[in-house]
C-alpha positions as CSV (number, residue, x, y, z in Angstrom):
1,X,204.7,43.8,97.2
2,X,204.4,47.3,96.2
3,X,205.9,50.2,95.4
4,X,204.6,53.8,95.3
5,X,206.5,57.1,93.6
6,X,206.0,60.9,94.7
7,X,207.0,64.2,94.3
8,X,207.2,65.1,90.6
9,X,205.8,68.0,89.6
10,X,206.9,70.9,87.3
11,X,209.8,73.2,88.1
12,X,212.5,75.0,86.6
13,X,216.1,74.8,85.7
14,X,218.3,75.1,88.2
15,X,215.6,74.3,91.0
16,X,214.9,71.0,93.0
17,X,213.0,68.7,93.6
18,X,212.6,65.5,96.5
19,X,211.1,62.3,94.9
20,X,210.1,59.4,97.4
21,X,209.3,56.1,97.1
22,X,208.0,53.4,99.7
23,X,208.2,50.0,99.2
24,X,205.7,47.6,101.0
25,X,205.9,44.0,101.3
26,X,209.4,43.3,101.6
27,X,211.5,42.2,104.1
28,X,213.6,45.4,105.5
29,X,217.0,43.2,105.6
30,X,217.3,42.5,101.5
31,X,215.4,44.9,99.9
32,X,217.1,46.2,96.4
33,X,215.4,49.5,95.9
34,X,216.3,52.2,92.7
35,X,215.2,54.8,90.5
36,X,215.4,54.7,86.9
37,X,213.8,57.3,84.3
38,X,212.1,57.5,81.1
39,X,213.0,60.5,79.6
40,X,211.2,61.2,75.9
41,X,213.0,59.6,72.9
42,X,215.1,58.2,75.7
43,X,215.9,54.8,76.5
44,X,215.3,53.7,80.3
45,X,218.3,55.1,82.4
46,X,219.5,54.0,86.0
47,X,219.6,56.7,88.2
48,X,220.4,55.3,91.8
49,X,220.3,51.9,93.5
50,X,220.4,50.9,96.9
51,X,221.4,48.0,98.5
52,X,219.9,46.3,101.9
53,X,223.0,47.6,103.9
54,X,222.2,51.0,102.6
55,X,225.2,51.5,100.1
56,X,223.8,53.7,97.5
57,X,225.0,54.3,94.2
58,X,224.2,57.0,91.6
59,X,224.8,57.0,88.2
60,X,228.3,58.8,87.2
61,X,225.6,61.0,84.7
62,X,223.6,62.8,87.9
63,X,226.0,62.4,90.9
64,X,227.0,65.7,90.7
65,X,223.2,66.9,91.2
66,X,221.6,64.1,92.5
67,X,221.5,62.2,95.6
68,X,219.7,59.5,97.0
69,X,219.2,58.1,100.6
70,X,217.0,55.3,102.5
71,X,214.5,56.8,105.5
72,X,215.3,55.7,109.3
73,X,212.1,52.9,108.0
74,X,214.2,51.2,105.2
75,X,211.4,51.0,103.2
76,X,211.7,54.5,101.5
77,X,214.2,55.9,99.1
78,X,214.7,59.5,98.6
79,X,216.7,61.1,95.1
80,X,217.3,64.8,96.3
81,X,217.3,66.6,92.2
82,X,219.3,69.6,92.8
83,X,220.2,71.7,89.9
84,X,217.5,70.0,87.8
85,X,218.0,70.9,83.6
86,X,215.5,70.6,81.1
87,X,216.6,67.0,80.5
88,X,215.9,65.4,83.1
89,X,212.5,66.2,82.1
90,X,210.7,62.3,82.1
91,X,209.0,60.1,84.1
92,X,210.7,58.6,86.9
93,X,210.3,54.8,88.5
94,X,210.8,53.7,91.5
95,X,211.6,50.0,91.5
96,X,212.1,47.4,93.7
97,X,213.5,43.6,94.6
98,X,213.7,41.1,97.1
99,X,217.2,41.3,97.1
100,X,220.2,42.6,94.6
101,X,221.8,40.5,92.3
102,X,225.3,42.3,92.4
103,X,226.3,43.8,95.5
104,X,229.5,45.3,96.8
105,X,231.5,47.2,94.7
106,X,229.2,46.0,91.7
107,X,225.9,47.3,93.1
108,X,226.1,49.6,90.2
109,X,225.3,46.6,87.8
110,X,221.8,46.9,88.9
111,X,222.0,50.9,87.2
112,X,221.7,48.6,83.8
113,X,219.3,46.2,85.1
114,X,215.8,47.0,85.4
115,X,214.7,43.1,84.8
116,X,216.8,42.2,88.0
117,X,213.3,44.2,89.9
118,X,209.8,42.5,90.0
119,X,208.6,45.3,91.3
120,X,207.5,48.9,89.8
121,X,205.8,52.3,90.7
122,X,203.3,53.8,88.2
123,X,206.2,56.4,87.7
124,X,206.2,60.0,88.5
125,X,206.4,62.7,86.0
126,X,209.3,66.0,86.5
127,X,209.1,68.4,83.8
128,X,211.8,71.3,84.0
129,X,211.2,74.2,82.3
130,X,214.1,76.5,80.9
């Protein structure tokens, strides 16, 4: 089981950017996969989870310039940063689990549980310049 984040990079406010991860080693039909970031002086935040039926959910803070989405393979997960401000400057994870814990309409439980994944990306690092 692994998991490999990329597309950070440097960019400025107001821009975009596409970070992908791909999960290998699980099986396609209960994969949990989200992205959480580390943002300095920060604690870890939940960005976007999704769920092995590919519900998604994204955190009520970035859901108004963030989306995330599962390729046609099921073993990636996209977050589309529109819009991008100089905090979301950190270093973002891509996790993932054998399966969620909460489902359904509580899917976003998993926002607030990073111990619920075993597995984790190295993280990739957005900076956003103002």
């Amino acid at each position: 089981e692994k998991v490999v984040e990329s597309g950070g990079g440097s960019v400025q406010s107001g821009g975009s950017l596409r970070l992908s991860c791909l999960a290998s080693g699980y099986s396609r039909s209960t994969t949990c996969m989200a992205w959480f970031r580390h943002a300095p002086d920060s604690e870890r935040e939940g960005l976007a989870v999704i769920d092995y039926e590919g519900n998604v959910v994204v955190a009520d803070s970035v859901k108004d310039r963030f989306t995330a989405s599962r390729g046609d393979d099921k073993d990636s997960f996209y977050l589309q940063m529109d819009d991008v401000k100089p905090e979301d400057t950190g270093t973002y994870y891509c996790a993932a689990a054998t399966f969620c814990v909460y489902g359904g309409t509580l899917l976003a439980r998993e926002l607030t549980r990073p111990d619920d994944f075993n597995s984790w990306g190295k993280g990739t690092q957005v900076t956003v310049s103002s």
